[in-house]
One Martini backbone bead per residue (centre of mass of N, CA, C, O) as a GRO file, in nm:
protein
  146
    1UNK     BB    1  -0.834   0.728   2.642
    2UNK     BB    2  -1.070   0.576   2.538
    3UNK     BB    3  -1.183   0.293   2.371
    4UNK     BB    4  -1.376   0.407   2.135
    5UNK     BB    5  -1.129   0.566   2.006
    6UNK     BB    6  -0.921   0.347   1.978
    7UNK     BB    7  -1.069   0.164   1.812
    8UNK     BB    8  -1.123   0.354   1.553
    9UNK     BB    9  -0.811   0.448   1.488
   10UNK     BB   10  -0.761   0.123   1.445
   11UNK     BB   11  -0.931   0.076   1.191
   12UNK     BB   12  -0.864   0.290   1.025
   13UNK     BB   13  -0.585   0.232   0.982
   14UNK     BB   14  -0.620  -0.045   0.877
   15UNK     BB   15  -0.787   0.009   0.623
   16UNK     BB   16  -0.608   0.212   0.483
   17UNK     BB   17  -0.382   0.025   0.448
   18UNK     BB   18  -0.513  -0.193   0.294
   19UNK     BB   19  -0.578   0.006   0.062
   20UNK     BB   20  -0.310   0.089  -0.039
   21UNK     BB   21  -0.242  -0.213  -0.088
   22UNK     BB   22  -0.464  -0.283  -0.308
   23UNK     BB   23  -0.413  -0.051  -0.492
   24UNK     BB   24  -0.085  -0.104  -0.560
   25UNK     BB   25  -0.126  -0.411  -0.633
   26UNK     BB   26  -0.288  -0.342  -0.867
   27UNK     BB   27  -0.131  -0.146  -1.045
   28UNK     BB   28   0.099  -0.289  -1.070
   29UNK     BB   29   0.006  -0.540  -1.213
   30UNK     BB   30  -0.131  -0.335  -1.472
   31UNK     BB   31   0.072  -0.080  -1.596
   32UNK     BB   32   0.072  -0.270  -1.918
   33UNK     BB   33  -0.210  -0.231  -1.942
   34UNK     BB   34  -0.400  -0.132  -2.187
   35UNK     BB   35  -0.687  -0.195  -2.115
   36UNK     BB   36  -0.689  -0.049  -1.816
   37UNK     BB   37  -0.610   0.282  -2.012
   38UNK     BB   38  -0.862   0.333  -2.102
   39UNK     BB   39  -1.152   0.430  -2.110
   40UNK     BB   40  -1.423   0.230  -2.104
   41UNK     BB   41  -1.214   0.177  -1.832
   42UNK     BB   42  -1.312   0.436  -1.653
   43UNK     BB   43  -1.595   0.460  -1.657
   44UNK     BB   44  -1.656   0.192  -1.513
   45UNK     BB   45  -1.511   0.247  -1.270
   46UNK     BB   46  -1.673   0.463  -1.169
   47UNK     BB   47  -1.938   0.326  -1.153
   48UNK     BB   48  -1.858   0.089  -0.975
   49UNK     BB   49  -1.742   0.257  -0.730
   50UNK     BB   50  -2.030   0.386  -0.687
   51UNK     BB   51  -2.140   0.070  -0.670
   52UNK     BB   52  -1.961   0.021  -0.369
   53UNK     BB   53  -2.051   0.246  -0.189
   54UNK     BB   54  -2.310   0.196  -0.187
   55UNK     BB   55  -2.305  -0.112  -0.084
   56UNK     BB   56  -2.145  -0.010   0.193
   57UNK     BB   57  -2.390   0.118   0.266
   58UNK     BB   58  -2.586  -0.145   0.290
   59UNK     BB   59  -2.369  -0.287   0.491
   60UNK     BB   60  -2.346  -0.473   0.779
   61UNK     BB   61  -2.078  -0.542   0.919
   62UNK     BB   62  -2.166  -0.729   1.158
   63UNK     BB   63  -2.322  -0.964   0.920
   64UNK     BB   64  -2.124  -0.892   0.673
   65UNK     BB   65  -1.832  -0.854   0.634
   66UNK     BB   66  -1.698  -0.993   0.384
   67UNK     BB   67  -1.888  -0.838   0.198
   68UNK     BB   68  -1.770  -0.570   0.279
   69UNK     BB   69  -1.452  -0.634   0.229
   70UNK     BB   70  -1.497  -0.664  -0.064
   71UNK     BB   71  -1.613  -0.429  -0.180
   72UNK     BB   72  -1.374  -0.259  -0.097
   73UNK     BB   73  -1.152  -0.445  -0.243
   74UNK     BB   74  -1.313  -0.347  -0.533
   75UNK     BB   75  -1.273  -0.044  -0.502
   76UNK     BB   76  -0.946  -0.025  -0.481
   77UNK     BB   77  -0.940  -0.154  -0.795
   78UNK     BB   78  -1.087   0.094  -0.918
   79UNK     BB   79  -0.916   0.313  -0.852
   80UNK     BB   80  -0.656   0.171  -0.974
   81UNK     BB   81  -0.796   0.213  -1.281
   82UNK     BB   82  -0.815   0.517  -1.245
   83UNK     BB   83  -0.480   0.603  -1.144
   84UNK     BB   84  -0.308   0.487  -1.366
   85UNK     BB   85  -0.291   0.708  -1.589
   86UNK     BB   86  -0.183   0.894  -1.374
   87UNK     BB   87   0.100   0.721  -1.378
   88UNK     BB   88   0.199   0.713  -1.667
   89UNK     BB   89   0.232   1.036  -1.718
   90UNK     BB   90   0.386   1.080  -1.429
   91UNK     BB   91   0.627   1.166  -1.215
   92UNK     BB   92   0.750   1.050  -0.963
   93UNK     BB   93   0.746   1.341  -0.768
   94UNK     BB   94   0.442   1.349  -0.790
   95UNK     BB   95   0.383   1.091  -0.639
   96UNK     BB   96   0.558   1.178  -0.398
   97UNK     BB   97   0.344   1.420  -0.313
   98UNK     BB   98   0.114   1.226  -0.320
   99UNK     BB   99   0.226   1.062  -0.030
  100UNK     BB  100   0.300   1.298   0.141
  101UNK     BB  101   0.027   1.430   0.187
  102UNK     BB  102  -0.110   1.195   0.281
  103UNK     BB  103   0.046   1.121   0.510
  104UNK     BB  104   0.017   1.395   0.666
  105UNK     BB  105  -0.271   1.412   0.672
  106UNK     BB  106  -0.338   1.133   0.853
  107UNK     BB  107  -0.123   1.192   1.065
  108UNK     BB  108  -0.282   1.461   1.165
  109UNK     BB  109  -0.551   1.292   1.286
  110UNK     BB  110  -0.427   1.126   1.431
  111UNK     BB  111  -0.297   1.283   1.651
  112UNK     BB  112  -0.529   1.448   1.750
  113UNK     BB  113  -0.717   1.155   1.809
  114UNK     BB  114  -0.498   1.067   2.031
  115UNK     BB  115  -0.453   1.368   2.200
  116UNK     BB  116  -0.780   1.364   2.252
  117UNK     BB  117  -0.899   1.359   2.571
  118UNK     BB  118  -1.164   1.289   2.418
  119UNK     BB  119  -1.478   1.237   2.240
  120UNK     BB  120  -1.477   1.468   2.052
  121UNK     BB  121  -1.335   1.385   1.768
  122UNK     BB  122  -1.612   1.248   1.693
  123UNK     BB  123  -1.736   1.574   1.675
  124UNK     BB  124  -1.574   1.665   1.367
  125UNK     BB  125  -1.757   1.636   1.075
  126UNK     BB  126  -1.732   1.921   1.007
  127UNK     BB  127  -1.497   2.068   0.988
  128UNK     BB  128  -1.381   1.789   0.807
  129UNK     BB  129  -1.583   1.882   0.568
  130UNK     BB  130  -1.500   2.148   0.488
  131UNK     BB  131  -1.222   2.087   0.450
  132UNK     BB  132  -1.262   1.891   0.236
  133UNK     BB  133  -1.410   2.136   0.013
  134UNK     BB  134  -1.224   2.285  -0.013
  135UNK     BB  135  -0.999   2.044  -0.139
  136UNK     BB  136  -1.165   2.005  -0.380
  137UNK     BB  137  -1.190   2.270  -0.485
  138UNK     BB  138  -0.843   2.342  -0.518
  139UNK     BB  139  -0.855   2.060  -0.724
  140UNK     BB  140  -1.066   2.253  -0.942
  141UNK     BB  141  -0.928   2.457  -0.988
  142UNK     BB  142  -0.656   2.359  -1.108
  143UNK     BB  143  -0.747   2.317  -1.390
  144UNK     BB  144  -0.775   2.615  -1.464
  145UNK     BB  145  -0.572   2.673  -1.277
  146UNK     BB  146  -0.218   2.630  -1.325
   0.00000   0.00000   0.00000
């Protein structure tokens, strides 16, 4: 395996566990503040993460990486006052099933990516992206059809 993929596959899973341990932490510090299960804090929510999604993509990492990083870390905050109220009204084995789908989908994409021979694995970006839609769809259509 080349030096270019163990670095990104690298980076990813730090990423990844970094996002969940500051999700984890905001949720939990959050979890009985009133103000925070509001509407009109999951609105704002929405709009921040977008303008968080939209400003990381617009800060180059090279030059000013803290400030990437801090991006990074307020929207994994606002995810988690998104993902608060659904945390508040579902049962455990609810959150067990998804950290274990979660945790099942990152391990079998590094799986792949640490497995493939080449740097292949890093032009696999449509079919990761059709599968993605995929599963957009059917966590869509479970509203209606539940």
């Amino acid at each position: 395996m080349s030096d270019l993929v163990q670095q990104r596959i690298g980076h990813t899973m730090a990423y990844f566990g970094y996002g969940l341990s500051v999700t984890g932490a905001v949720t939990y510090a959050l979890r009985n503040s009133r103000i925070a299960q509001s509407t009109p804090c999951a609105i704002g929510a929405v709009i921040g993460a977008i303008g968080m999604i939209v400003g990381m993509h617009m800060v180059d990492y090279e030059k000013n990486s803290i400030l990437k990083s801090g991006m990074f870390a307020a929207f994994c905050g606002l995810e988690a006052l998104m993902i608060l109220p659904l945390i508040q009204m579902s049962t455990v084995a609810t959150i067990g099933q998804a950290a274990l789908a979660t945790s099942a989908m990152m391990g079998s994409l590094a799986t792949v990516a640490i497995m493939s021979p080449s740097e292949q694995f890093l032009n696999m970006s449509g079919a990761l992206g059709i599968g993605l839609g995929c599963l957009l769809g059917v966590s869509v259509a479970s509203i209606f059809f539940p």
